[in-house]
N, C-alpha and C positions, 0 to 999 in steps of 0.2 A: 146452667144449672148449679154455678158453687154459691148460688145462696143458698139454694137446697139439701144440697152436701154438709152445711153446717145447721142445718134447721131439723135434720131428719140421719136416717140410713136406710140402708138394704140389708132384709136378712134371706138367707140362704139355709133352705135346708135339707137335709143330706149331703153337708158339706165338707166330709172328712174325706173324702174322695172321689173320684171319675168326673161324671159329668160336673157335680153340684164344687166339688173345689174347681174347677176349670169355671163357672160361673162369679164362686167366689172371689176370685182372680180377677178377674175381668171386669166385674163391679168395682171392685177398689180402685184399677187402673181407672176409671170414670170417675174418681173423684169421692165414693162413698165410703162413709164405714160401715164396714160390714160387721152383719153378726151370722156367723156359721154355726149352724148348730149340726150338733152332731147324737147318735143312740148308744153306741159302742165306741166307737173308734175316736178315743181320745185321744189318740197320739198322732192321728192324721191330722185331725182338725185343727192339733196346737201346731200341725208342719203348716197346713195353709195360710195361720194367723201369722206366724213367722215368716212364712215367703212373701205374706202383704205387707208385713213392717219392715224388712229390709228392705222394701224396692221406697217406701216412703206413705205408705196406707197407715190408716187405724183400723184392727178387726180385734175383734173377740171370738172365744169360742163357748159354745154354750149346750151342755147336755139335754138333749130333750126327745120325749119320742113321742111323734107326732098322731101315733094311735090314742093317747093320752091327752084328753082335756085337762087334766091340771098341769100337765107339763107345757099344752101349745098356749096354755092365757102365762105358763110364767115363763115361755121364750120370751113371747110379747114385754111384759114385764122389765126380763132383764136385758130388752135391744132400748126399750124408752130411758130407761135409770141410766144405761152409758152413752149413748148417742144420740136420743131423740126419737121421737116415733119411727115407726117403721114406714117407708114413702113409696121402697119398692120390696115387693114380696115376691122371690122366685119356689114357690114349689116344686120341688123335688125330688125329697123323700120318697122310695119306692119300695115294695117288695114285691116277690114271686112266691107261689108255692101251688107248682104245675103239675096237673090230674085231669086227663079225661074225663068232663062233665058228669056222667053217670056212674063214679068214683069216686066225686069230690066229697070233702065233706064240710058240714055245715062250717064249724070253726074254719077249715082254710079258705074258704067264702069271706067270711067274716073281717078275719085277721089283716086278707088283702085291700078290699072295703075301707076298714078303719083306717090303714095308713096311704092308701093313695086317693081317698076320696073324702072321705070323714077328715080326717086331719086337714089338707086344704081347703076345706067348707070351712073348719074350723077358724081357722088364718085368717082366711078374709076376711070372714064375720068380726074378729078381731081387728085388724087394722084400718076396716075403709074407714069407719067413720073420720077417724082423722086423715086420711087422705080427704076425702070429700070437703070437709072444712077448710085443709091446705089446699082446695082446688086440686091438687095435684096427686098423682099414683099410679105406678107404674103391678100390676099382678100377672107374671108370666109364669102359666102352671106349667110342667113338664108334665106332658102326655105319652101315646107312643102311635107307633103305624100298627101296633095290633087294635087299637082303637077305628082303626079305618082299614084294616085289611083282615081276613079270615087269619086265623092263628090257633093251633085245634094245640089241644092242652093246655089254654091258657084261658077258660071263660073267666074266670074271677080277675084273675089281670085284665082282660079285654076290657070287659063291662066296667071295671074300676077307672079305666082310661078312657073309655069313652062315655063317662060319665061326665070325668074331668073335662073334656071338650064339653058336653052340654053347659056345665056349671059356668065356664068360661062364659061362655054366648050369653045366658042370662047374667050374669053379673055385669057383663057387659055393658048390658042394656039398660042396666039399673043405674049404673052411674055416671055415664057417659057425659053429660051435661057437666057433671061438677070437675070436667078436666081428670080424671081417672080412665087409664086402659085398662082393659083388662084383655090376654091374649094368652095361646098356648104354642106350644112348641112341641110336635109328636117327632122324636126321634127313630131313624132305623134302625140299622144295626152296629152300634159301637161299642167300641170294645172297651167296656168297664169288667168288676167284679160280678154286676149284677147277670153279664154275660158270661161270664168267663167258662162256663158249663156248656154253649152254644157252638157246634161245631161250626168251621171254615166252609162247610159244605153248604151254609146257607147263602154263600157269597156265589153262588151262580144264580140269584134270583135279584142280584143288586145289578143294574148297568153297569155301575162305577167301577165293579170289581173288587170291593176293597170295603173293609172295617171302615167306619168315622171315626174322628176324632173327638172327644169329649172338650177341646178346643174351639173345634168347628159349630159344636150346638151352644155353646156361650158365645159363640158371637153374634148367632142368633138371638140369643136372649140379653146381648149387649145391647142390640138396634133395638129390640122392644122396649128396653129401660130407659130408651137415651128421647131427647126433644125429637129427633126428627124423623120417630114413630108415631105421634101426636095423634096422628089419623088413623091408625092403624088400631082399632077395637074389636072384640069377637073375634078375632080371625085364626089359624089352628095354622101355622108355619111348619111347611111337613120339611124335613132334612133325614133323609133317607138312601140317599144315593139311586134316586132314582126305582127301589125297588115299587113304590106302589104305581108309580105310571104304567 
């Protein structure tokens, strides 16, 4: 794939920490440059870019919030002006904002929607076409196991994630031919910031025993990005420690 690596990049977003910089990481260690984009957290993102150029990568960092159509066409924008189109797009970007159902209210519906379902819709739409052309394209959304398991305070999460699963499947299917994957990756329980409110007490419903490692799901989304995932389309890669078995 290092013709690829010089013909294209990977961009990453929600990449200023947990999962999406242990992705961004990971990509580079493969050969690409990356573009991490970040909402807030400029100072993580510029540590990510930093920790891929000292090992020998090229990354940028780049402001964007992915609830935002003019900001997700000028991510796009400024990953083509530095390194080439975008070849693999790992979706990310998450939010929470948890309420028992018949509490929730319209905007935190919304809010959640926009940035884990809307903004990756957005993405794609944005970059297959030049995948499809380059034959080539790797789209690995982050999903979750509340997507595939009961999870009470969280419908607007849930439904935004298991959206992202649908969205998968059908984009899938759309371009399968022209040498484009498209696959998800629903995580259990790892201990990012987006958890950090989550007690330990949910780790008796994991086998494993134990928090993941936001490591451990980019290496999942390492295998999805790399050649000899090739066959592997549609498909929803649960990494959960066992809890939905």
């Amino acid at each position: 794939m290092s013709e690829l690596h010089e013909q294209g990049c990977a961009v990453v977003t929600g990449a200023s920490r947990g999962i999406g910089a242990a992705c961004a990481r990971a990509l580079a260690a493969e050969g690409w440059p990356v573009v991490s984009s970040f909402r807030e957290d400029a100072h993580g993102a510029k540590a990510v870019v930093a920790d891929i150029e000292a090992t020998g990568g090229r990354a940028v960092a780049v402001c964007a919030d992915v609830a935002s159509a003019p900001d997700t066409a000028a991510l796009i924008a400024a990953a083509r002006d530095r390194f080439g189109p975008p070849l693999v797009l790992v979706n990310n970007a998450g939010m929470r904002a948890d309420k028992i159902a018949l509490e929730m209210s319209d905007e935190a519906w919304a809010t959640v929607h926009e940035t884990n379902l809307w903004g990756p819709f957005r993405l794609c739409r944005a970059v297959l076409p030049k995948m499809v052309r380059a034959r080539f394209g790797r789209v690995v959304n982050i999903s979750s196991v509340a997507a595939l398991h009961h999870a009470p305070g969280q419908a607007n999460y849930s439904a935004s994630k298991a959206g992202l699963v649908g969205l998968t499947k059908a984009v899938a299917a759309e371009v399968a031919r022209r040498g484009v994957t498209v696959n998800a990756v629903a995580p259990g329980y790892v201990r990012t910031e987006l958890t950090a409110d989550v007690s330990d007490d949910v780790l008796k419903h994991v086998p494993l025993g134990r928090w993941g490692r936001p490591e451990e799901i980019a290496a999942c989304v390492r295998f999805l990005a790399s050649e000899e995932a090739s066959f592997v389309t549609g498909a929803t890669l649960v990494a959960d420690g066992g809890y939905t078995a």
